[in-house]
N, C-alpha and C positions, 0 to 999 in steps of 0.2 A: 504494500500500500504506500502511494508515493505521499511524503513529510507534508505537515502546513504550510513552513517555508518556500520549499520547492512548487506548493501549488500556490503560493502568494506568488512566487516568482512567474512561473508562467501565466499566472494569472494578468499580473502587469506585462506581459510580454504580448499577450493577446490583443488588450488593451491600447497600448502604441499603435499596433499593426492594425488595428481597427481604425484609426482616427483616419478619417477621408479618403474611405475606401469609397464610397458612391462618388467622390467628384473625380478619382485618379482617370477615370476612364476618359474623362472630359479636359485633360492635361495638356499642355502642349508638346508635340511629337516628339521635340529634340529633348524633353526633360524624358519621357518615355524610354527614348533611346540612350539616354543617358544610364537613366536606374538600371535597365537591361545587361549593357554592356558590363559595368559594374559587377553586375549579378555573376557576368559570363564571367569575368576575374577574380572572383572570389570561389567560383563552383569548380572551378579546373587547377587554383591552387589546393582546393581541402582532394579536392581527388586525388592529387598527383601524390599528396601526402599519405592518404587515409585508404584508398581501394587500389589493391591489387592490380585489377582489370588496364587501368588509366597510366599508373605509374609502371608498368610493363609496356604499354603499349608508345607511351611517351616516349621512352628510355628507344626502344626500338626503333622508331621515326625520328630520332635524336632533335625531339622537342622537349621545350620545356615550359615552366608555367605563365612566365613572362612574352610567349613568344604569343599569346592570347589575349588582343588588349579588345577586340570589340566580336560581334556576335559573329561575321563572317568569318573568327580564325576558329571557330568549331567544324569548318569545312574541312580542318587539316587531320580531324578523327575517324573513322573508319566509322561506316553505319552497325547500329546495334541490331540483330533480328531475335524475335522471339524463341527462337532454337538456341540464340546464343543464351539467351537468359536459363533455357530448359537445362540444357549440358550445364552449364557452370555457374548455378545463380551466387556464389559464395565471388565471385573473382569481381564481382560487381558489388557487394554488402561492402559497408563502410567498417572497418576494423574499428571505430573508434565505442563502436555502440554493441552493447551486449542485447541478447533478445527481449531483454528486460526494459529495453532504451526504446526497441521502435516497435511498430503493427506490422505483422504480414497480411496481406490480402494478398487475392488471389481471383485468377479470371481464366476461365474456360476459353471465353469471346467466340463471339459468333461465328469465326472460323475454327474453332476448335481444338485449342493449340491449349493450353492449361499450362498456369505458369502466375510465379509469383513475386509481388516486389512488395519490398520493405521500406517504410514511412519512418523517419524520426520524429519525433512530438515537436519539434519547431513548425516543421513542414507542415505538418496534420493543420495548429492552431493556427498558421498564416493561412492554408487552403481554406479553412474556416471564416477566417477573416474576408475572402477576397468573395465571400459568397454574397457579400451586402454588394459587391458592382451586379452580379444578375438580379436580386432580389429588389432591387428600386426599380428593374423594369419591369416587375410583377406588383407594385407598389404600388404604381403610376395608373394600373391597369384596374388593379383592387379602385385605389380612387382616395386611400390615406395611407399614412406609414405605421400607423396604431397597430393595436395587436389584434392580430387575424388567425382562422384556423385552416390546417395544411392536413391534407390526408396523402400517403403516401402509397402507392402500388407496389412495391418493391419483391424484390426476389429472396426467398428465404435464403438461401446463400451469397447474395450480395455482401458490399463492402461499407453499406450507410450504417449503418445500425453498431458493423464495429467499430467504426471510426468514431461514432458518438458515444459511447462506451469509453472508450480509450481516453479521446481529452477531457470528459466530465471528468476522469480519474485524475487528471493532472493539472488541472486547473480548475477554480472556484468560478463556478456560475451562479447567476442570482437563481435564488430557489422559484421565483414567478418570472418566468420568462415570457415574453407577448406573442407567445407562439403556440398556441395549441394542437400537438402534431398527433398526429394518429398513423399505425401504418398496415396496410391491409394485405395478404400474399395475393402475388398476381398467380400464382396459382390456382386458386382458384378462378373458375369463370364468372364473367360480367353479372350472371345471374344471380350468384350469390353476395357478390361485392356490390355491387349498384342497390339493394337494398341499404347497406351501410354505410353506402355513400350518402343517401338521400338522409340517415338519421343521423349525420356527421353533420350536414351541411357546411363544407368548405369551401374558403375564398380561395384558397390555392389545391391544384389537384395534380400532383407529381407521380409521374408511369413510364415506361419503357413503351417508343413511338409502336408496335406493335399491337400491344395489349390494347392502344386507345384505339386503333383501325379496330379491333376486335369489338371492342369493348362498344364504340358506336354506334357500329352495326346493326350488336344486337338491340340496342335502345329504339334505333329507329323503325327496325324491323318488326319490333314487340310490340312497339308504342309503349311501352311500362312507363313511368312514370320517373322522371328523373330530374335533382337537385341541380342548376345550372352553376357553379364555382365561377367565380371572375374568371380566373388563370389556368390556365393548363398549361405546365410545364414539364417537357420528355427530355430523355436523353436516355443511352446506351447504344438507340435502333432508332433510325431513321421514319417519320409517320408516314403512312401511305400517302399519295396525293387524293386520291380520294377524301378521305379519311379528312385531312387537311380542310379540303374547301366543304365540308360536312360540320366540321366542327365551329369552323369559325362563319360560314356563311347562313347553314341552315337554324344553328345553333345560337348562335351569336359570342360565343366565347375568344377570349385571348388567346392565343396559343401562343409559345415559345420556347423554344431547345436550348440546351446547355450541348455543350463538346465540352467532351470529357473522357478518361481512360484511366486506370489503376495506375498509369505510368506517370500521368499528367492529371488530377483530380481536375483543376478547374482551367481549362485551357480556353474556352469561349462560352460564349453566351446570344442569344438572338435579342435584338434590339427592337423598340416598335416600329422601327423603317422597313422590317420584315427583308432584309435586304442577305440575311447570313447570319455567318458569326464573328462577333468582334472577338478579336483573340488578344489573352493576357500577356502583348510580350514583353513588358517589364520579368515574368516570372519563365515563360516558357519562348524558347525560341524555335519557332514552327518553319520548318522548308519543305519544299516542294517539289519531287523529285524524279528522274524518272528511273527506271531497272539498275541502269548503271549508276546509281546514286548522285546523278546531277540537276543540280536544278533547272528545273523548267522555267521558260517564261510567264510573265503576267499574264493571267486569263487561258493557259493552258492545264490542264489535268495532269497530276501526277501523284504519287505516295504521297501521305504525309509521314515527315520525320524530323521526332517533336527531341528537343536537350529541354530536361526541367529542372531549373535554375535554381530552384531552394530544397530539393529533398536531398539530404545527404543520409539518410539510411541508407539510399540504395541509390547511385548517380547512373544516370541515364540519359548518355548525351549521343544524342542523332540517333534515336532508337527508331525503328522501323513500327507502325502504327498498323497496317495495313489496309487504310483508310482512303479512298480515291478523292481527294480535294484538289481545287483551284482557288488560287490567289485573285479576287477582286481586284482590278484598278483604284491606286490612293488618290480615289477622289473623296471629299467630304461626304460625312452620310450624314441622312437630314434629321438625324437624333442628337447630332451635336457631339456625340465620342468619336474621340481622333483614334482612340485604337484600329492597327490594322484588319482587313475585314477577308474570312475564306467564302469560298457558295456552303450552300447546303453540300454536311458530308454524304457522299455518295457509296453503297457496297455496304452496308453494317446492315439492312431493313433483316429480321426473323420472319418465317411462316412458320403457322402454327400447323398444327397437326389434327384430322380428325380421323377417330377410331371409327368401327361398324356402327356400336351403339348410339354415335351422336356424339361422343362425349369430346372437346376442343381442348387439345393441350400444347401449353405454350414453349416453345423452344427451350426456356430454362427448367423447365422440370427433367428435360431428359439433360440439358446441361449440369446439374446438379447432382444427380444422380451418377454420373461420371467422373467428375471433376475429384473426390477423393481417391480414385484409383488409385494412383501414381504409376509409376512404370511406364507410362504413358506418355508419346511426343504432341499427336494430335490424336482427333479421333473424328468421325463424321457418321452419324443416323442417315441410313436415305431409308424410305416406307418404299417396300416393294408390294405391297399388297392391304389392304385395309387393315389387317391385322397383322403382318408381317415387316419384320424391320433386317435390316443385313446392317450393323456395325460394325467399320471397317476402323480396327488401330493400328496406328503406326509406332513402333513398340518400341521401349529400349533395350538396344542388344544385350542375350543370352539372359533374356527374361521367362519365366514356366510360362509358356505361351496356353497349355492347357489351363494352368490356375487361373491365370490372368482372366481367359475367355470364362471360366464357368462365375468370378467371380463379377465379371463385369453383367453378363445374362442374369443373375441375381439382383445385382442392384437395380438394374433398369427394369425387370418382369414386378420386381415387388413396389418400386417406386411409380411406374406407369399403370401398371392394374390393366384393367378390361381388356380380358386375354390377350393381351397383345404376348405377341413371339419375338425371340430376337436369336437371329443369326451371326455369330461373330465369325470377322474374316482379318488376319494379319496382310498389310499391305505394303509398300515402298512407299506410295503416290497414294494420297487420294481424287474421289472426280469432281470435276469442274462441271459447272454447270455452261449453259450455253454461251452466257455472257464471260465464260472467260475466270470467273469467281470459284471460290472454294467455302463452302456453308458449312457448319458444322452440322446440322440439320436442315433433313430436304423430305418434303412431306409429299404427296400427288398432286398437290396444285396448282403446277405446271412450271418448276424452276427449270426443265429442259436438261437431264441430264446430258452429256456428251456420250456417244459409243466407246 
């Protein structure tokens, strides 16, 4: 249990980093550029000192900390990929911090790749802090800044719940907070949640872009009767466009997205100009890339690959996202924030699943159900048949490829129900769909597998 002291200390450390977090956004760009760069010189000297991965790598490119004075010399690092974190997530952990010091989370993601990164309590209470730039444009939208109530759709193995966990424990928060949160598994379907939304009644209503296509649907399709929230804010998964002009047109609701990832907690936010996302680069330096890890032009599509400039549990610089973004033209947006602005991320959107019975299950229930394997590089569900599923893992060498399989057909028969089957198959590769992409789950709805 962390000391009074220590939670007075973070307490006021919180405290600072909170003072004019809603007008940073609204900054002028060279101060912007200023704090960034900064950031960039400070995050490549503690690395070079503190993690393995950096001061190896350094040492080897015969750079050194100095030779990184603004966000462009992070070009001189090698891109990070998710496999690199899977192999060796210890050569990237900060030697300075015992496990007692940071959070691990952890993320399956929508392409299926399981893997984990480590927060220190600075990072966690400044990601906390930078949450007031999104939440003034849900403020704005509410109609005060007073205290409002938030229901949350969230994933029983998501990462919110331990992260609010974690800094309650290390710093003091007032015991009445003007925030009345509630948070409901998306697990369950609309039918059973949309009752408890409507006895909730929230101003703000936060979900994963999928669940709300879902979730819609069934409202408008039922006609059932449902509580309208000011705000609706998603992020993990992209919202259907459908889905989109339903919500906010038929509806009449706010809607707006957060960008965000385990790697980069708060890396953007959508503004009322509805134009994107304005991205934090004071904290996170975002490029745009393409195969060969080069940057692409303005207004062209490429990876994103995010450096995040304050977590030293775990340093992650030019880490591979696998995220399909483009860079907007820095023209002014008509919300008044000079932050720089991407499109809508493209490649993250989930399909859901339905069984014979009718029953609708969300991507993360069979992500969940996976995700504590271990052993495990990627993995990918595709439904071959109404009741029938072929799970294809890509394993780590001279793993009991029988245990593995019968333990994985366990988790998922008992976790999914309604006689669903599953076939496991050890792979090299898994399939892409037509567009080119790799889902970690592909249901009959028409994602186009390739032959």
């Amino acid at each position: 249990m962390t000391n009074l002291l220590t939670r007075l200390y973070w307490s006021a450390y919180t405290g600072w980093h909170l003072l004019a977090q809603r007008r940073y956004p609204f900054a002028a760009p060279e101060r912007i550029a200023r704090d960034r760069d900064r950031n960039v010189r400070r995050i490549v000297r503690y690395a070079y000192r503190w993690v393995p991965y950096y001061h190896e790598t350094m040492d080897r490119l015969g750079l050194r900390p100095a030779d990184f004075r603004t966000a462009d010399d992070l070009r001189r690092l090698p891109p990070i990929t998710v496999s690199d974190l899977q192999r060796n997530p210890q050569a990237f952990r900060s030697t300075q911090f015992s496990d007692q010091d940071v959070l691990c989370v952890g993320s399956g993601g929508s392409k299926g790749a399981p893997h984990y990164v480590w927060h220190d309590t600075a990072a966690l209470l400044r990601s906390a802090t930078h949450s007031q730039r999104d939440i003034a444009v849900a403020h704005k939208a509410i109609g005060h800044p007073g205290p409002y109530r938030e229901v949350s759709l969230a994933s029983p193995s998501g990462s919110a719940v331990e992260v609010r966990r974690f800094t309650r424990e290390r710093a003091l928060y007032p015991r009445r907070l003007p925030i009345e949160r509630v948070t409901l598994s998306l697990i369950d379907p609309p039918e059973v949640n949309v009752p408890h939304l409507n006895a909730r009644q929230p101003d703000i209503l936060r979900s994963y872009g999928s669940y709300l296509g879902r979730m819609f649907s069934y409202i408008r399709e039922s006609g059932v009767d449902f509580y309208r929230p000011a705000v609706i804010v998603y992020s993990s998964e992209a919202v259907p466009e459908a889905a989109r002009r339903l919500i906010n047109d038929e509806f009449g609701i706010a809607l707006f997205g957060l960008y965000q990832s385990i790697e980069a907690f708060k890396m953007g936010f959508e503004c009322e100009a509805h134009r994107g996302y304005h991205i934090n680069a004071d904290c996170y330096v975002l490029r745009v890339v393409d195969e060969a890890g080069h940057d692409v032009p303005v207004g062209e599509t490429g990876e994103a690959l995010v450096s995040n400039l304050i977590n030293r549990g775990m340093v992650l610089l030019n880490v591979r996202l696998g995220d399909m973004v483009r860079w907007l033209p820095p023209r002014p947006c008509p919300c008044g924030r000079t932050l720089p602005m991407i499109d809508y991320v493209q490649g993250r959107a989930q399909e859901w699943i339905r069984l014979p019975d009718g029953a609708m299950l969300h991507p993360q229930l069979i992500s969940a159900a996976l995700f504590t394997l271990g052993e495990v590089y990627r993995y990918q569900v595709v439904q071959r048949a109404p009741d029938l599923f072929e799970l294809r893992l890509v394993a780590m060498p001279g793993v009991d490829q029988e245990a593995l399989a019968e333990r994985a057909r366990r988790s998922l028969e008992s976790t999914v129900g309604h006689g669903a089957r599953f076939v496991v198959r050890f792979v090299d590769e898994l399939e892409i769909t037509a567009e080119g992409k790799t889902r970690a789950v592909i249901g009959l709805g028409g994602n186009g597998l390739t032959p």
